[in-house]
C-alpha positions as CSV (number, residue, x, y, z in Angstrom):
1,X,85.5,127.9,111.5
2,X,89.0,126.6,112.2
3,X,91.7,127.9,109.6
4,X,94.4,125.0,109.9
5,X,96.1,126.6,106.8
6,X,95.7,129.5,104.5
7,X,94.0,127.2,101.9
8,X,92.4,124.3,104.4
9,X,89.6,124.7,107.0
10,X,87.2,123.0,108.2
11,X,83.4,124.6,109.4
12,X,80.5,123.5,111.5
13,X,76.5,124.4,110.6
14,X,73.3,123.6,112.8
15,X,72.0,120.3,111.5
16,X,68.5,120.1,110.1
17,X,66.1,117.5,112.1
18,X,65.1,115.9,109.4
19,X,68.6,114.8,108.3
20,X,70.5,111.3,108.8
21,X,73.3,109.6,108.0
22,X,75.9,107.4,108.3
23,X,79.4,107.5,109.2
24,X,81.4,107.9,106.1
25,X,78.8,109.3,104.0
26,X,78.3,112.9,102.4
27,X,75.7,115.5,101.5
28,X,75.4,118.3,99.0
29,X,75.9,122.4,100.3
30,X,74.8,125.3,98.8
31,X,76.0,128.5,99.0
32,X,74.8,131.7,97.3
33,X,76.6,132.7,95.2
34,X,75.8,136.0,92.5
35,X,72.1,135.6,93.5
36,X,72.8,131.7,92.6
37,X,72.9,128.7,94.7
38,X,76.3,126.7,94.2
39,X,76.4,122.8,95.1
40,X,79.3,120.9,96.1
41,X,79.6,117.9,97.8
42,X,80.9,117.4,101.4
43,X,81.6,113.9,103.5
44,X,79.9,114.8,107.3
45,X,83.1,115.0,109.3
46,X,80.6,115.1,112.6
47,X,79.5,112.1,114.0
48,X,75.7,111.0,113.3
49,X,74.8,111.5,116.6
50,X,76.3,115.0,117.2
51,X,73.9,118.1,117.2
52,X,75.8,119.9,115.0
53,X,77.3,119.1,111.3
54,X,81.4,119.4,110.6
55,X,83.0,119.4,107.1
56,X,86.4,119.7,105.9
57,X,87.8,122.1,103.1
58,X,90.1,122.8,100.5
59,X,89.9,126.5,99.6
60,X,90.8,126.4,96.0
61,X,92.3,129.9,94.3
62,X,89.5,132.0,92.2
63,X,86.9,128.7,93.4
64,X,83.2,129.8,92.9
65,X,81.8,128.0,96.5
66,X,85.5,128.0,98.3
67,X,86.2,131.6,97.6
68,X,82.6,132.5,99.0
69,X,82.9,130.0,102.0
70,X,86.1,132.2,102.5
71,X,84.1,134.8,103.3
72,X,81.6,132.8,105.5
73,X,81.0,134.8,108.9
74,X,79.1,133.2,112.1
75,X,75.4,133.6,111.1
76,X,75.7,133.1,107.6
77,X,73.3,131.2,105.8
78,X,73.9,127.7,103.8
79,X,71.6,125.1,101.9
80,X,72.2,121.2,102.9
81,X,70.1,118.8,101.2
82,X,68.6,116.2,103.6
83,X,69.8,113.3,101.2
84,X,72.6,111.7,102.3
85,X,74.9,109.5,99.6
86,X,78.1,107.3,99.6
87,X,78.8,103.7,100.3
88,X,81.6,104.5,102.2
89,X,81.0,102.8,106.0
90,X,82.0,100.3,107.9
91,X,79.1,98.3,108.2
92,X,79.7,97.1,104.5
93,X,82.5,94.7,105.5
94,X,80.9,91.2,107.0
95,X,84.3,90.4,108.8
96,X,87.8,91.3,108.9
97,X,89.8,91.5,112.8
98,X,91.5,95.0,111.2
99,X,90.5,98.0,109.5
100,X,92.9,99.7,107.6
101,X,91.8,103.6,106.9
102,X,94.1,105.1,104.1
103,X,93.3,108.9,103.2
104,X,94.9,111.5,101.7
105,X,94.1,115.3,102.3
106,X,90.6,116.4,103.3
107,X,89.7,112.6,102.6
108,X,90.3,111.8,105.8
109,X,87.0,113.6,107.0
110,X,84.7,110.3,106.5
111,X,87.3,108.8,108.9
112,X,86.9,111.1,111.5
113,X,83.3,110.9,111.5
114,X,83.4,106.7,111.7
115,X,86.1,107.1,114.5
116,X,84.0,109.7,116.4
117,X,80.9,107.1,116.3
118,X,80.8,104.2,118.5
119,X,80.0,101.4,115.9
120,X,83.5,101.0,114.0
121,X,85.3,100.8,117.6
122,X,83.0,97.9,118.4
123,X,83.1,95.8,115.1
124,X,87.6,95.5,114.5
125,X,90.0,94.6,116.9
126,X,92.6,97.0,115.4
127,X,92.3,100.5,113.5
128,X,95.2,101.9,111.5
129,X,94.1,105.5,110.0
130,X,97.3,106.5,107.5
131,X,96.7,110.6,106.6
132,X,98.6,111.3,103.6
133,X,99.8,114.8,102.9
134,X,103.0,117.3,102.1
135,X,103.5,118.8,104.6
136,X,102.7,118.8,108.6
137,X,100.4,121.5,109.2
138,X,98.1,119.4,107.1
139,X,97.4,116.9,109.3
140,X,94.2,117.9,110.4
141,X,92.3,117.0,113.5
142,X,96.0,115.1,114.7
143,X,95.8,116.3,118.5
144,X,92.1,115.0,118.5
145,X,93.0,112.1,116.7
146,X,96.7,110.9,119.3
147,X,93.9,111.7,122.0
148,X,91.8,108.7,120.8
149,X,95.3,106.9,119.7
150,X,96.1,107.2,123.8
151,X,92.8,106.3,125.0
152,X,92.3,103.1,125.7
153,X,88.7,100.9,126.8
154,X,88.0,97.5,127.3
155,X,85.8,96.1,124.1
156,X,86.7,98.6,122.0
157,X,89.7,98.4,118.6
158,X,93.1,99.7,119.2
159,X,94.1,102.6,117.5
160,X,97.0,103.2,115.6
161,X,98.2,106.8,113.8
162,X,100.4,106.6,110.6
163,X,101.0,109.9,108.6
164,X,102.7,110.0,105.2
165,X,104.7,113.3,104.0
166,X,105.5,113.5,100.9
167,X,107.4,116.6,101.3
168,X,108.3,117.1,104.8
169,X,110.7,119.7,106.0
170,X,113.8,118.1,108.0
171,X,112.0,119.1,111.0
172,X,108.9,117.5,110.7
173,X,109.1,114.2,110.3
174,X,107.9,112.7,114.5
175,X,107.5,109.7,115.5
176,X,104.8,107.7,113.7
177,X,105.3,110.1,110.5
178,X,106.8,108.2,107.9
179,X,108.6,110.8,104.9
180,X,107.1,109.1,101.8
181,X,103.6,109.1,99.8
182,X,101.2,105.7,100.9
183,X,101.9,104.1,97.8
184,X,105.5,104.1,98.3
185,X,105.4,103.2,102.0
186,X,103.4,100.2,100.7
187,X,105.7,99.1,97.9
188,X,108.9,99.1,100.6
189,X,107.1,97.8,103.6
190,X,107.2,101.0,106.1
191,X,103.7,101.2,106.0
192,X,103.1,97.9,107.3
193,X,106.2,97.9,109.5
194,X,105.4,101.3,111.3
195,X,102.0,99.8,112.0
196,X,103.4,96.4,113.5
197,X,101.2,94.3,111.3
198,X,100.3,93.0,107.9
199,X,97.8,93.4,106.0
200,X,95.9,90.5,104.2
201,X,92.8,89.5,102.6
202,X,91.8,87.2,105.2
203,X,91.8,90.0,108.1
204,X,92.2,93.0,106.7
205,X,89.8,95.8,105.5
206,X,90.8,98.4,104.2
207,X,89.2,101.9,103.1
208,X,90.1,104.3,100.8
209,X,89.6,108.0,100.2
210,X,91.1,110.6,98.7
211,X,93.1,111.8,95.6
212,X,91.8,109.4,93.1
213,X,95.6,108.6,91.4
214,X,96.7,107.0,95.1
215,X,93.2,105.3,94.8
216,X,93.8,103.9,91.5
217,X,97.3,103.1,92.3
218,X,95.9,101.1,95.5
219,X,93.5,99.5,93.9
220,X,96.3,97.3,91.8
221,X,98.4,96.6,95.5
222,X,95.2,95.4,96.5
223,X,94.0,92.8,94.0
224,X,98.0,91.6,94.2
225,X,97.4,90.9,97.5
226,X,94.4,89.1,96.5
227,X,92.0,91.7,98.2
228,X,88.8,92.1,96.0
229,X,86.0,95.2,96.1
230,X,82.6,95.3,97.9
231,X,79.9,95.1,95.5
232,X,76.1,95.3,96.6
233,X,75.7,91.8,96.7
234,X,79.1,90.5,97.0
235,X,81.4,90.8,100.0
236,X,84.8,92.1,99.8
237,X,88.2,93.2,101.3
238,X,88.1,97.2,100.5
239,X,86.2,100.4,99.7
240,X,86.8,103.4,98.0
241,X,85.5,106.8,97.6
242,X,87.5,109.7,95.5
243,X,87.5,113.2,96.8
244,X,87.1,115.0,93.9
């Protein structure tokens, strides 16, 4: 386990053989709990091709699964269905030059898994992932994520790393951090100005994930901008997934 704050970590588990997915989707856990098994869902933070599987957490006070997954020691047995679910992936949008990857919190984890796969570097010229969260120390996976922000390879998108505090200390705010939630970095322009690019319907896609009020709230920018939503049959501009 890595503790990034008291109340956030993020765990790894040996990943059944008969399990697939794709990046951006999630799976149901089980732990036991009171001589009971207690489900919650979890977006695969690993990428599909990694041995092992990676999830993100909030530990929530008095939780029934967090306050037991507090507890969790190497060795320690959990149930993961071999389902997989969500419509959350890249390969959904039929075109678009940029993907736009807006999360807040522990919704960021479906990102991380597409931007440790191969596929979504291959399919956009451009990638801008904006993390929304209070403070700094929850910016989770950062020094993995400037590491892929620095590398650079022929063929492959460019990516850019935007992070939103909506209360940051004096201290915090670095370069690349804007002090502001997404939804207000939209409505005055940082957003787009810190990333050195617009974003439109013809060649932007964007994804969202998170706290389902900044969902909502981008959903309206969106359609303003003309942007509609992926249906089964129907291509679109943007995707969303709420995290709880």
């Amino acid at each position: 386990m890595t503790h990034w704050t008291p109340s956030l970590l993020s765990f790894a588990t040996t990943r059944p053989l008969e399990l697939n997915y794709v990046a951006g989707q999630y799976a149901r856990i089980a732990l036991q709990v009171n001589g009971q098994r207690v489900w919650r869902a979890f977006s695969f933070v690993s990428a599909p091709r990694e041995p092992q599987l990676e999830f993100v957490a909030v530990l929530i006070p008095d939780g029934l699964f967090t306050s037991r997954l507090r507890e969790m020691q190497p060795g320690d047995r959990l149930w993961i269905e071999h389902e997989n679910y969500g419509f959350l992936t890249a390969d959904r949008f039929t075109d678009g030059d940029d993907l736009w990857m807006l999360a807040t919190g522990t919704g960021i984890g479906p990102f991380v898994s597409m931007l440790r796969d191969d596929a979504v570097w291959r399919q956009f010229r451009r990638i801008f992932l904006v993390h929304g969260v209070r403070h700094c120390a929850e910016l989770v996976y950062r020094d993995e994520l400037l590491r892929m922000q620095s590398a650079r390879c022929d063929g492959r998108a460019e990516l850019s790393l935007l992070c939103c505090l909506s209360r940051p200390a004096p201290t915090e705010l670095a370069a690349g951090m804007i002090g502001d939630r997404i939804t207000c970095a939209w409505d005055t322009g940082e957003l787009e100005t810190a990333a050195g690019a617009p974003i439109t319907a013809d060649a932007s896609r964007v994804m969202l994930c998170g706290n389902p009020q900044m969902i909502e709230d981008m959903r309206s920018r969106l359609h303003a901008r003309g942007m509609k939503p992926c249906r089964r049959m129907t291509p679109g501009q943007f995707l969303t997934e709420n995290y709880w």
